[in-house]
N, C-alpha and C positions, 0 to 999 in steps of 0.2 A: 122750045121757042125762046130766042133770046130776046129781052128787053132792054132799050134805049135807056139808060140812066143819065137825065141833067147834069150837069156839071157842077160840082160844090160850089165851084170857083163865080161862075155865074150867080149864083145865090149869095155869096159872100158879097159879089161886090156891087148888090142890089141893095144886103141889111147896111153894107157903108154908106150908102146915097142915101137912106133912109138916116138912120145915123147922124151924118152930118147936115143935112136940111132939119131934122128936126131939133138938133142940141144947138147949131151954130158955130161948131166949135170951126178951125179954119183947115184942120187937118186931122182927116181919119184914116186907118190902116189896120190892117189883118194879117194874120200868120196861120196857116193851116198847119193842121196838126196832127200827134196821133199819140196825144198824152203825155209823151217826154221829150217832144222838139215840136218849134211852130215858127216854121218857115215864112217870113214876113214875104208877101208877093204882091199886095192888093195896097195903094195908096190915092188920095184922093186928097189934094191940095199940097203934096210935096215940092219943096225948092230943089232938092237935089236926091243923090239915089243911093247916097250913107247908106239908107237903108234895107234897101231894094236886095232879097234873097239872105237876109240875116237870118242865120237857125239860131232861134231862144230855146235854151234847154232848161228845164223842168225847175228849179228853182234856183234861177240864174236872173237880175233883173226883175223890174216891174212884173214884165209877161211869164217868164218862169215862177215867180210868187203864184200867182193868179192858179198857174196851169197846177201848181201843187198845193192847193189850198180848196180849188173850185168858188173860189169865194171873188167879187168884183175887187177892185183896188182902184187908190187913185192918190197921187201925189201931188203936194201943191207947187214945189219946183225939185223936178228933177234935178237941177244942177248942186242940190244943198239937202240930198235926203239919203239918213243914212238906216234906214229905215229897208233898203234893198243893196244888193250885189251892184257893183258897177262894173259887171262886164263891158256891156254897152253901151258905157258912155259915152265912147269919142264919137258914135255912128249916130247916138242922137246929138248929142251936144253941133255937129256938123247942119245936123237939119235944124237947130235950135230951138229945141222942143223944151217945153217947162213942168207946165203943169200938163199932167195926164191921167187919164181915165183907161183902166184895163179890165177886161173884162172877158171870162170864159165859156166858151158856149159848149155847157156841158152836155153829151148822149152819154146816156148808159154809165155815167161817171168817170167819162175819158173828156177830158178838151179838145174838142176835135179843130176847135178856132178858137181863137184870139181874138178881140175887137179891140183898137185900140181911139183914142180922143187926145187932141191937142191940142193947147195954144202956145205963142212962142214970148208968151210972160209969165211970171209968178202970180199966180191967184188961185182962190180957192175955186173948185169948177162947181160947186152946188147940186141941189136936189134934183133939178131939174133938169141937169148933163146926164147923172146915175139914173136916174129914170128911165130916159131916152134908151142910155144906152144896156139895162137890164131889159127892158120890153124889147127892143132891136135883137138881143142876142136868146130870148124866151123864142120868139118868133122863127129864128132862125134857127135853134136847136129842135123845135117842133119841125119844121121843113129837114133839118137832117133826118128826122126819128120819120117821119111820111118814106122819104128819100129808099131810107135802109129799108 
């Protein structure tokens, strides 16, 4: 008997809408993954499509820290931190992203997704953005782990 399996993709860009109504930030995005690349496909308040199908590999950038650490991250301006790789700078720098929130949505100790948060200033994002976006990506890592 074969079973119907949901679509990641749908569940991803359900924890994004959750996500971004509940942090506020003005721009959220995801990269699906499979531990050593996370394909950015899912945006939600984008200006342009820099970013649209960028593979982040595994500690390359913001999101490759994250996917090799399993640990959340968050930078207060992108354009001044030397604290990551700058592979991808020109693809955000285009969308003009600053400050960001990364975050791994770990199964079984693989990143199977990325969550990502943005604004398009320099500030600290606070407790209350890494909250949002740790409970958004718990939630969705249980829905993968159901899923599998």
């Amino acid at each position: 008997m074969t079973t119907l399996r949901p679509s990641d993709s749908d569940a991803v860009l359900g924890a994004l809408r959750r996500a971004r109504q509940d942090s506020g930030l003005p721009i959220v995005f995801a990269g699906e993954g499979n531990g050593e690349t996370a394909q950015l496909s899912r945006f939600i308040g984008a200006r342009t499509s820099s970013m649209q199908g960028l593979q982040v590999a595994k500690g390359r950038g913001l999101g490759g820290h994250v996917m090799a650490s399993g640990r959340p991250a968050t930078v207060r301006d992108y354009e001044d931190c030397s604290g990551i790789t700058r592979h991808y700078a020109e693809a955000v720098g285009q969308e003009g992203l600053r400050a960001i929130i990364s975050v791994p949505v770990m199964v079984s100790g693989v990143a199977r997704t990325i969550l990502y948060g943005s604004t398009r200033v320099a500030t600290q994002l606070g407790d209350h953005v890494t909250r949002t976006f740790n409970s958004v990506a718990a939630e969705l890592a249980s829905e993968f782990r159901v899923r599998d």
